[in-house]
N, C-alpha and C positions, 0 to 999 in steps of 0.2 A: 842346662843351666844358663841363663841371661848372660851374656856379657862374658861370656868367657870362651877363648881360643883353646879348641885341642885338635892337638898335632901328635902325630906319633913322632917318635925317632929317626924315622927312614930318612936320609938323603938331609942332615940338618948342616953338612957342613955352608959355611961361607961361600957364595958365589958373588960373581963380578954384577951379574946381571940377572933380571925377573922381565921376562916381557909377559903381562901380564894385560888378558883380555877375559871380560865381564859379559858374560854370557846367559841369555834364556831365549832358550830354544831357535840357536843357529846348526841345526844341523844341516842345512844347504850350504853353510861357508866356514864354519866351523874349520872342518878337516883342513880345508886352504889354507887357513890362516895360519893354525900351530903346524903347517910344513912350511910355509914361506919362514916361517920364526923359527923353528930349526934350523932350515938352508942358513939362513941369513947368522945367526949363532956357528955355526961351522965354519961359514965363509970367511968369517971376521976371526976365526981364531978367541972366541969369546968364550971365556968360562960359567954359563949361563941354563936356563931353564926355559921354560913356557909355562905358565902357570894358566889353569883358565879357571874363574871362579862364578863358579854355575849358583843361581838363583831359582832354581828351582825346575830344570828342563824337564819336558816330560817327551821328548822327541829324540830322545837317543844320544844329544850331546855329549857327554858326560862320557859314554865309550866309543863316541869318537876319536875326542881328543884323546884318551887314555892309549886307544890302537896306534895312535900318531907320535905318540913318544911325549904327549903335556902330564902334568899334574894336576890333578885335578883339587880343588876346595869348595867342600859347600857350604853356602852361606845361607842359612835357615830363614832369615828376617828379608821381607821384601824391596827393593829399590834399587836403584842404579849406584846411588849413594853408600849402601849397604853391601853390595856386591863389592865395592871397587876397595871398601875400608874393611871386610875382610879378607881380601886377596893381600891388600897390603900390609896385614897382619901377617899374613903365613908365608910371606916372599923370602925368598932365602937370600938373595941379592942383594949386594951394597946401592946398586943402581934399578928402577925400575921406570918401563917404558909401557905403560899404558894405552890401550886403545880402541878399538869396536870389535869384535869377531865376524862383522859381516864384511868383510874385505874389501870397505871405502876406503883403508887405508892401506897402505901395501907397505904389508911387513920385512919384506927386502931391503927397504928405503930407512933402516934405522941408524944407520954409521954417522950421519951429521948429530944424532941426536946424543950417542954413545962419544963421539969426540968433544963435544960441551960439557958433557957430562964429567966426563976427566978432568976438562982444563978445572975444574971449579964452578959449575954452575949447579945452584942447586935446583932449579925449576929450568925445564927448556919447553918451549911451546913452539907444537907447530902451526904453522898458518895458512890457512888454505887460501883466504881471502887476494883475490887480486893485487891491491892496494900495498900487501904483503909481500908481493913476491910470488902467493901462491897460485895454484891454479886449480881450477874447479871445472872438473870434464861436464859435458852436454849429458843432462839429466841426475845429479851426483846429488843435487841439492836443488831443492821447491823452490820456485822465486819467492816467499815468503822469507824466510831464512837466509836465502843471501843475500836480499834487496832493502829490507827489514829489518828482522830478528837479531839477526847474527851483527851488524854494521851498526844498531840504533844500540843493543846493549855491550857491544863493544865499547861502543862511544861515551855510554854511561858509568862504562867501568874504567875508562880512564879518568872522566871528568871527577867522577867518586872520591877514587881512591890513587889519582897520579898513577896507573897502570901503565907500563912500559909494553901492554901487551897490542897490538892489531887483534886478532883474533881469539878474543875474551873465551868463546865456546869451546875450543877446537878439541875432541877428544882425543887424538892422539899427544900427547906428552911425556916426555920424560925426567926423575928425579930422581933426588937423592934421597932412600928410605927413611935414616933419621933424620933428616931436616922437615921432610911432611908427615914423621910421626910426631916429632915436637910439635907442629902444628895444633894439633887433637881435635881433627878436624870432624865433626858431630851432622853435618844433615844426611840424609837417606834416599835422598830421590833425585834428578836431576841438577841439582841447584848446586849439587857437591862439586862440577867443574866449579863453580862460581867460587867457594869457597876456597877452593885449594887456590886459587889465582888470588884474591882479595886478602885470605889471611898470610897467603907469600909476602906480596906488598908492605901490610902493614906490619910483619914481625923487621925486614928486612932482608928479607933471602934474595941470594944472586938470581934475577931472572934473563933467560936468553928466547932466542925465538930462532927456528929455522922453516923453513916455504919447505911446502909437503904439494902433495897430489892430492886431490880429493876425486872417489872411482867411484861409480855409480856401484851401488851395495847390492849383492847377490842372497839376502835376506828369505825374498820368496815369498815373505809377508807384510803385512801393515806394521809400520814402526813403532817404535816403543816409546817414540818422541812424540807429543802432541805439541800442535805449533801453538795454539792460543793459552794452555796451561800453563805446559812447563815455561814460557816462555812468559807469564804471570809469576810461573815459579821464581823464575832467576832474577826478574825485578823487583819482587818482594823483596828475596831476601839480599840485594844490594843493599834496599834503602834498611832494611833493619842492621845491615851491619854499618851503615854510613849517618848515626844519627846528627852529625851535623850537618847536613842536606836533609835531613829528614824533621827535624825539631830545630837545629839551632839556626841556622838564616831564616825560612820561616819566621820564629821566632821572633828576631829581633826587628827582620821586616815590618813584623806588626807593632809591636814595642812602640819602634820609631815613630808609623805612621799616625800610633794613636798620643805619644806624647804631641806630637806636632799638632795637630789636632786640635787637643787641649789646651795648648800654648797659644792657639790665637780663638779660640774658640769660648773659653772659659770665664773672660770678660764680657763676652757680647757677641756680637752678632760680624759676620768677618764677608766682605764683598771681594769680588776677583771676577773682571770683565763683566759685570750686571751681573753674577749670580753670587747670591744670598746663600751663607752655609750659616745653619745658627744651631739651633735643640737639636734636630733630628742627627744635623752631624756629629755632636756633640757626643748622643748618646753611641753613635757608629766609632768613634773615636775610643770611648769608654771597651765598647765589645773587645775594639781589637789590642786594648793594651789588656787586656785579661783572658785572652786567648795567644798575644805574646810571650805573656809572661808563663803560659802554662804547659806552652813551646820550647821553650828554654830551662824551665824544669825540667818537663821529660827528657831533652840532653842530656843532663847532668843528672839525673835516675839513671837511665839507658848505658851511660857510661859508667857509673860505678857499679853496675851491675855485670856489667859485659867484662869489665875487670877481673873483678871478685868472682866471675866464672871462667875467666881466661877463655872467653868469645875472642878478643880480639885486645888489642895494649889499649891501655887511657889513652883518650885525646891529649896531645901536649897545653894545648887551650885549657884545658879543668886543670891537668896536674900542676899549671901553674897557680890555679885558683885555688887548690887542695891546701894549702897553709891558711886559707881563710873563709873555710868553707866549713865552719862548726854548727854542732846543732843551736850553741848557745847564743851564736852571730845573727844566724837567723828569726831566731826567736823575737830574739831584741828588735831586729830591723821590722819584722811582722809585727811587732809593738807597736809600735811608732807607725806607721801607714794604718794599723788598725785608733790608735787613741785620735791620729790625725781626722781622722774619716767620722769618728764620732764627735770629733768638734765641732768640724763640718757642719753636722747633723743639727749640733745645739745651734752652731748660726740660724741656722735656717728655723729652728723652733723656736729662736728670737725673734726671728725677721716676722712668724705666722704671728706671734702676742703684739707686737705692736700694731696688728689688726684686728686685737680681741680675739684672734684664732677665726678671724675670718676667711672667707675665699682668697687665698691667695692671685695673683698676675700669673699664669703661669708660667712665663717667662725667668721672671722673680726665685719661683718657688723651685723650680726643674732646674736651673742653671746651678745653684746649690748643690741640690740634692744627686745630680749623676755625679759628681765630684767625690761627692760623701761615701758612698755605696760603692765606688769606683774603689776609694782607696780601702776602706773597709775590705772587701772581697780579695783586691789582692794582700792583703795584709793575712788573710785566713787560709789563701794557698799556698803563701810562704808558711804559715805556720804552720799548716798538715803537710806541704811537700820539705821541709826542715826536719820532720817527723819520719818519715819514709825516706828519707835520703839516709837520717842516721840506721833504719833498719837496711837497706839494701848492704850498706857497709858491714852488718852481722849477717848476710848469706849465704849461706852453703851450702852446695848440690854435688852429686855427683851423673855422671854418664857413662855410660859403660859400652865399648864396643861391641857390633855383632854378633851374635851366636855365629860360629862357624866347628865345620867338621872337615874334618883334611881327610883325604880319603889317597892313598900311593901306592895302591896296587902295581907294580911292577909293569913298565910297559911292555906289549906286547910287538 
């Protein structure tokens, strides 16, 4: 059945802790991993598990971990994404420490993570990146990815979304179950580090960071990471969760530059240092207030949708706008830009009869007329996005998490 968690009974009491690694086909580091994660569970006196949640291995995974003392969960539905939001469905722990099964991380190393964990944090991120604290062994990671990848969308996920994080990617982390199941957090493939960091942010959750090791990975195979994709992946869906970097400056960028435009344009002919701006700017001025303004719509689409889905909270920007933001306000105001634009229109159908409807100056006839059709046009995307903003406010969807199979055969 779609969308639905089945767990037997075995082993449901409460634990402290879930170190929980997402696996297809680590049977080369596998076994390392869930014995460092036991050692390290013992060491610490931790009342805890290993959980590994297989996506589909066909390399014997599955009874390795099981010979080793982990629990195993299968998660049916393909993705990195998918794996990591079934596992943390079936995690029996109050606290869960996430991370690779190919033994870049070294599962020993989790007590800084487990002590933040306690004081109150609900997100703790480790950081490999230098700049962090951290450190990244000779051959651990492609120069593409440390020099690049990892450092450019780090740097976009602060500037996004004020992230308090160094190391936007980093898989190893640890948190608090209920505060990232409140999340509800929905992608399925790589992009899901992104999410859990970005919808941390913006609900409000305690985030901390602690400097980890990053260890050249005993994999054996080509990675499951593609550098030019996924890393297309996790820019995309930045900017779809960030639509005021994505629509609203834009936006109003253009708004601006084409009122201004208009303002000295719309009389005549405007000089600045010898060069002449007159029609052709005129009409370039007209583009981009109506590619502005349909910038700035999509915002405020994007957000009350994102809402109304619990994507992510309203922008504080709109919900202050939300007492004046009726279908009926719109209407009226798309009135008015559209009756204005058609007056316009009659000027100019003045202007053509007092030459008997002759050849107009083109100067004459065009300076009018982009004005007309200008206000006209926006007058008609307020009227159909006034239209569509009051339907996104009656949307409703639902999502449903992974198909998973819990599988606890008794360790051997």
């Amino acid at each position: 059945m779609n969308g639905v968690l089945m767990t037997t009974s075995i082993n449901q009491e409460k634990l402290e802790l879930t170190l929980l690694m997402p696996c297809l086909n680590e049977a080369n580091s596998l076994g390392l991993c869930v014995e460092k994660g036991m050692a390290a569970l013992k060491r610490l006196g931790i009342e805890g598990e290993v959980l590994v949640a297989d996506n589909g291995s066909t390399d014997g995974s599955q009874k390795i971990a099981r010979d080793r003392g982990a629990r195993v969960v299968s998660v049916l539905e393909k993705g990195y994404g998918n794996a990591l939001r079934g596992g943390i469905g079936n995690a029996h722990g109050k606290y869960i420490i996430m991370g690779d099964a190919d033994d870049s991380y070294d599962w020993n190393e989790i007590e800084p993570f487990v002590k933040k964990l306690r004081a109150g944090s609900d997100l703790v991120m480790g950081c490999r990146l230098p700049r962090g604290g951290g450190t990244i062994m000779p051959g651990a990671m492609p120069f593409l990815h440390r020099w690049l990848g990892n450092p450019v969308l780090s740097w976009i996920g602060r500037l996004f979304f004020n992230c308090p994080v160094t190391d936007f990617h980093c898989g190893l982390r640890g948190f608090s179950k209920a505060a990232i199941e409140g999340l509800q957090l929905r992608t399925t493939g790589m992009e899901f580090a992104s999410e859990m960091v970005i919808k941390s942010v913006m609900n409000g959750l305690r985030i901390d960071e602690t400097s980890i090791t990053l260890h050249p990975d005993k994999r054996g195979r080509a990675p499951h990471l593609h550098t030019w994709r996924d890393g297309w992946r996790h820019l995309r869906f930045m900017m779809l969760l960030s639509p005021k970097w994505l629509f609203l400056f834009p936006g109003l960028f253009f708004l601006l530059a084409g009122i201004v435009g208009f303002s000295f344009l719309v009389s005549g002919t405007y000089q600045i240092a010898g060069v002449s701006f007159s029609i052709n700017t005129l009409l370039v001025s007209a583009l981009s207030c109506l590619v502005g303004f349909q910038c700035v719509a999509f915002w405020a689409m994007c957000n009350t949708l994102a809402a109304r889905e619990k994507l992510f909270p309203v922008d504080p920007l709109l919900a202050a706008l939300f007492p004046y933001i009726r279908l009926e306000t719109g209407l009226i105001i798309s009135s008015v830009a559209i009756l204005g634009g058609l007056a316009l229109l009659l000027m100019g159908v003045y202007n053509w009869s007092q030459l008997n409807f002759g050849v107009l100056s083109f100067d004459k006839g065009v300076r009018v007329v982009i004005p007309a059709v200008t206000l006209i046009a926006l007058g008609l995307q307020g009227l159909f996005s006034s239209f569509m903003m009051s339907m996104l406010g009656m949307s409703s969807m639902s999502t449903h998490p992974p198909t998973t199979i819990s599988r606890e055969e008794p360790a051997s």
